[in-house]
C-alpha positions as CSV (number, residue, x, y, z in Angstrom):
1,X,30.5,-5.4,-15.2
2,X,26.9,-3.7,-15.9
3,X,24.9,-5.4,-18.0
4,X,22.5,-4.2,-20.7
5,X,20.6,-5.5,-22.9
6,X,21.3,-5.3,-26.8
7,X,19.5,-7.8,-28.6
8,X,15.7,-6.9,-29.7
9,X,14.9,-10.9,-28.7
10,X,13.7,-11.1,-25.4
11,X,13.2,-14.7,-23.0
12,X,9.6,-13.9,-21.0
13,X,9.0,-16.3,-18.2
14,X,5.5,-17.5,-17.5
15,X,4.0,-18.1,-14.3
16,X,1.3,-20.9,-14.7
17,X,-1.7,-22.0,-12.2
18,X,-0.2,-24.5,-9.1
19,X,-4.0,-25.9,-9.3
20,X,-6.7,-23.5,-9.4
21,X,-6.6,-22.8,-13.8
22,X,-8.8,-19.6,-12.9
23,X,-5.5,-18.4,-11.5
24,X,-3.9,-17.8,-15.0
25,X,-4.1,-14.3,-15.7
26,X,-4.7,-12.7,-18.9
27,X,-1.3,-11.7,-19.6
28,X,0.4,-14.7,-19.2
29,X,-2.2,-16.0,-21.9
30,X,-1.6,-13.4,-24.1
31,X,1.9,-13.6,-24.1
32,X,2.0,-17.3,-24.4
33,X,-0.4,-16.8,-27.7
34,X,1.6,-14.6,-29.0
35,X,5.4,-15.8,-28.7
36,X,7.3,-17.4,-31.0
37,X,8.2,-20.3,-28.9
38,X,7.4,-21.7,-25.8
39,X,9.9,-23.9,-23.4
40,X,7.2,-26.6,-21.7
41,X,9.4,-28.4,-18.6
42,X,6.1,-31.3,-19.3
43,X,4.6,-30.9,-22.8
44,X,2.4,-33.1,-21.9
45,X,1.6,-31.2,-19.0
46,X,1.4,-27.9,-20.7
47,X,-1.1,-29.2,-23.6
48,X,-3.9,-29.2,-21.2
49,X,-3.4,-25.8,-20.3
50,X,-2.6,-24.8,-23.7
51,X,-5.8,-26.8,-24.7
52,X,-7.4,-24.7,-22.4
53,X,-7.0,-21.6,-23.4
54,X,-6.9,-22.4,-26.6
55,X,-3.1,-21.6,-27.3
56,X,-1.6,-23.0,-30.2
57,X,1.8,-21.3,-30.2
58,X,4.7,-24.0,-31.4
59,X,6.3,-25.6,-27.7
60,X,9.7,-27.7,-26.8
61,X,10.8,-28.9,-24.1
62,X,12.5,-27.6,-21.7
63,X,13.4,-29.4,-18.3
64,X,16.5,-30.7,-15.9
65,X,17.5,-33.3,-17.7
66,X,18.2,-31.5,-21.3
67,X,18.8,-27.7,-20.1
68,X,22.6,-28.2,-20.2
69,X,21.9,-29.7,-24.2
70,X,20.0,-27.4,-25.5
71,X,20.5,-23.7,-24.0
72,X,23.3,-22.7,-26.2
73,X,20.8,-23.7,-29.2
74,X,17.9,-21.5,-27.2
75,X,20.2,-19.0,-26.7
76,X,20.6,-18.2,-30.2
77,X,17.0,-17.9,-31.3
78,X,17.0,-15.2,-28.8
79,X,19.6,-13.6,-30.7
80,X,18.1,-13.8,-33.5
81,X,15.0,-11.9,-32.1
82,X,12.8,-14.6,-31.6
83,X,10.7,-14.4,-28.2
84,X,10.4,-17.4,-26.2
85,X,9.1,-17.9,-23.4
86,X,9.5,-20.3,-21.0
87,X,7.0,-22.3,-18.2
88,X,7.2,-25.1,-16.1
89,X,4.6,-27.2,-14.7
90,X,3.2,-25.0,-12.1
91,X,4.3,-21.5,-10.4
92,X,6.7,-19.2,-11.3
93,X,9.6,-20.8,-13.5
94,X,13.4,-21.1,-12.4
95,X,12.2,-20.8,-8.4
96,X,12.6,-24.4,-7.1
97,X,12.2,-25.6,-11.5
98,X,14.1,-25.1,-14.3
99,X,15.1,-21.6,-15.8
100,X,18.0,-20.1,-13.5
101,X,20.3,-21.3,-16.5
102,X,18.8,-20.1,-19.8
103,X,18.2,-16.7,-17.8
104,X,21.8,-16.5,-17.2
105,X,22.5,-17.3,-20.3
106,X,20.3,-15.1,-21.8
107,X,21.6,-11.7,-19.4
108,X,24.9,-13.2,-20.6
109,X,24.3,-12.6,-24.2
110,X,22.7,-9.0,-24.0
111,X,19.6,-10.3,-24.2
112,X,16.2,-9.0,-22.2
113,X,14.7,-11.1,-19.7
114,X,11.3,-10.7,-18.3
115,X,9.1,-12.3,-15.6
116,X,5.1,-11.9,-15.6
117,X,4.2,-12.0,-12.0
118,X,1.5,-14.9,-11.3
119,X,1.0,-18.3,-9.5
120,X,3.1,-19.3,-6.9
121,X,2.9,-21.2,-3.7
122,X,5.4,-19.7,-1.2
123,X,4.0,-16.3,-0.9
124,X,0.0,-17.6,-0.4
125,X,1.5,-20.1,2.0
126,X,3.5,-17.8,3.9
127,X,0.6,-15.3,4.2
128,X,-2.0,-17.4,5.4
129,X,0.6,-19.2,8.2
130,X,0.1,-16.4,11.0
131,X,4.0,-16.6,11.6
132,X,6.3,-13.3,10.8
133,X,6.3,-12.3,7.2
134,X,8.5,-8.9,7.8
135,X,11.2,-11.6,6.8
136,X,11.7,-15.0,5.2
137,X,14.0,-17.5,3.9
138,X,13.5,-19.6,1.1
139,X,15.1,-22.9,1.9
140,X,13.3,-25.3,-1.2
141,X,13.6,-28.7,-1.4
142,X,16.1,-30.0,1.6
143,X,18.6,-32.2,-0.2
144,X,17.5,-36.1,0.1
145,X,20.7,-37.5,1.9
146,X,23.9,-35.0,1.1
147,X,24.5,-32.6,2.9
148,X,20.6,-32.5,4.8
149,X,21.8,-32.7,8.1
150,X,24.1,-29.1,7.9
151,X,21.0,-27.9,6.0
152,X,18.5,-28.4,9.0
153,X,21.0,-27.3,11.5
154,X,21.4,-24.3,9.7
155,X,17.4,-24.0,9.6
156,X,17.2,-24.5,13.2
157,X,19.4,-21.5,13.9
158,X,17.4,-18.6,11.7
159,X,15.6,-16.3,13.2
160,X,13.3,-15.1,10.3
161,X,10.4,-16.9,9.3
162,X,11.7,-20.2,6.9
163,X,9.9,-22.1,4.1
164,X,10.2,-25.5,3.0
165,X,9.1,-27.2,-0.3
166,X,8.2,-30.9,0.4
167,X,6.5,-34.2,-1.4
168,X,3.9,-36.0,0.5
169,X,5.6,-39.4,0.5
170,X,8.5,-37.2,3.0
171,X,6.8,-34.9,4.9
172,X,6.4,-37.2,8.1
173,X,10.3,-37.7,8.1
174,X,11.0,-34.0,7.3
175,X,8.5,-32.9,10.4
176,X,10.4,-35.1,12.4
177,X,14.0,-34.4,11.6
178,X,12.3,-30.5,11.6
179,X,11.6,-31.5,15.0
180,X,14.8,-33.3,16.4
181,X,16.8,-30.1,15.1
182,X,13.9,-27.3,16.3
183,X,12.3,-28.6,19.1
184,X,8.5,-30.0,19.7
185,X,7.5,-26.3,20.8
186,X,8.5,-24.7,17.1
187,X,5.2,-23.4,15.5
188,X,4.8,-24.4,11.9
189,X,1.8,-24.3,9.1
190,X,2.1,-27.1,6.9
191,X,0.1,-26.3,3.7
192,X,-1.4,-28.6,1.4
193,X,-3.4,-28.6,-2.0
194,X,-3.0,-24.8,-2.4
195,X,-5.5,-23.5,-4.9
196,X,-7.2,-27.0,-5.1
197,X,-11.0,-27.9,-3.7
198,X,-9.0,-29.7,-0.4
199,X,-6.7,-26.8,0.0
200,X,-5.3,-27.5,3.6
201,X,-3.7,-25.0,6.7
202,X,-2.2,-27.1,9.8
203,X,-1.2,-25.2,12.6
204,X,0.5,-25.7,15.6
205,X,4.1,-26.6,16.9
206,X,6.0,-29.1,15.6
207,X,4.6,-32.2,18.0
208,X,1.3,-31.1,17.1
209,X,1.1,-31.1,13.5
210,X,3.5,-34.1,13.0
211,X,0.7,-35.9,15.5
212,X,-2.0,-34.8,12.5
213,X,-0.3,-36.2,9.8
214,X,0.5,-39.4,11.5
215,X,-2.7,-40.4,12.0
216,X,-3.6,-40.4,8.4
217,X,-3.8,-43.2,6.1
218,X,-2.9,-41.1,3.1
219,X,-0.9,-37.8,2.4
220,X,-2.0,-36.2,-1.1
221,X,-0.8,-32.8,-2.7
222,X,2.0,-30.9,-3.2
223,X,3.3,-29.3,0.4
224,X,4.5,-25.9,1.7
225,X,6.0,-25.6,4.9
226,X,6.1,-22.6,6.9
227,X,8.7,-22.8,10.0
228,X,8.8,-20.1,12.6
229,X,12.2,-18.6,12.8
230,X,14.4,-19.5,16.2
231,X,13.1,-17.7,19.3
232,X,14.3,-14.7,20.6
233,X,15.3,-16.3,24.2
234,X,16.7,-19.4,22.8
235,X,19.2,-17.0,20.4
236,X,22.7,-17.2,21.3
């Protein structure tokens, strides 16, 4: 069924910096100054950013843990015409954080969704690898323990260009089982710190890059990895 919107309330979501705070751009400010509400997945978080740029607008929170509880309650503000928008932590909202629900909700109820374009780490990361960008798959987080194994079989068979969101604390296991599944030859760019003063590019195959990190006494910063898709004379 097509879907319209009807109601003159509208849910904005609000890319914010992944590190760098020069990255916020003046939209996103000016909307955030200027809604109603906004849904903070860290309020905490959020008030240094809001202290930043001096934004006083009223916040809640809105993360994992409480979506399910308090979207139908969200929903109807929106329905009342109020604007809301909504931001997580860092990058683009409901792409590997919070948001996919309230936006269905929201297209569900005739109401108008928007999405300001902004920070994010997968298309930097994917542009600065020097793999294929023609075409990608978004693969996220890998689950911890269900259901990770089909997942990195399924990884090991693409052929375009795949990216991988990781913490520090499991990156030398995921380069590993990366490894086991892809082979030592694979070339990947693991990046690190994007934005940040130690913003980080390793390149190299599999062996090669897993051999960096090893050798280090610490892992810090959020992490972006960029597989190379299956090669063309090892497709079946």
């Amino acid at each position: 069924m097509l879907k319209k919107s009807k109601k003159q309330g509208k849910l904005i979501l609000v890319p914010t910096p992944i590190g760098n705070l020069r990255d916020m751009t003046y939209r996103s400010v000016e909307v955030l100054q200027s809604a109603d509400m906004i849904l903070a997945e860290d309020t905490r978080v959020s008030g240094i950013l809001f202290k930043h740029f001096s934004i006083e607008t009223p916040m809640t929170a809105y993360h994992q843990h409480n979506e399910h509880k308090v979207v139908e309650k969200l929903t109807k503000q929106l329905a009342d015409d109020k604007i809301l928008a909504l931001i997580t932590d860092a990058g683009t909202p409901a792409i590997s954080d919070p948001g996919f629900l309230i936006v269905r909700e929201a297209i569900e109820k005739g109401v108008e969704v928007e999405c300001l374009p902004g920070a994010t780490s997968i298309i930097p990361a994917l542009a600065a690898s020097g793999l294929a960008t023609d075409r990608f798959y978004m693969e996220g987080f890998l689950p911890h323990k269900k259901g990770r194994k089909t997942r990195l079989q399924d990884i090991a068979g693409r052929k375009e260009t795949i990216i991988l969101l990781e913490s520090p604390y499991r990156l030398i296991k995921t380069l590993e089982q990366l490894m086991e599944h892809c082979g030592a030859e694979r070339q990947v760019c693991v990046c690190r710190e994007l934005t940040k003063l130690h913003e980080e590019h390793v390149r190299g195959t599999l062996s090669e890059v897993l051999g960096d990190f090893q050798q280090r006494q610490a892992i810090k910063g959020e992490i972006v990895i960029v597989l190379d898709g299956k090669p063309k004379r090892l497709r079946s």
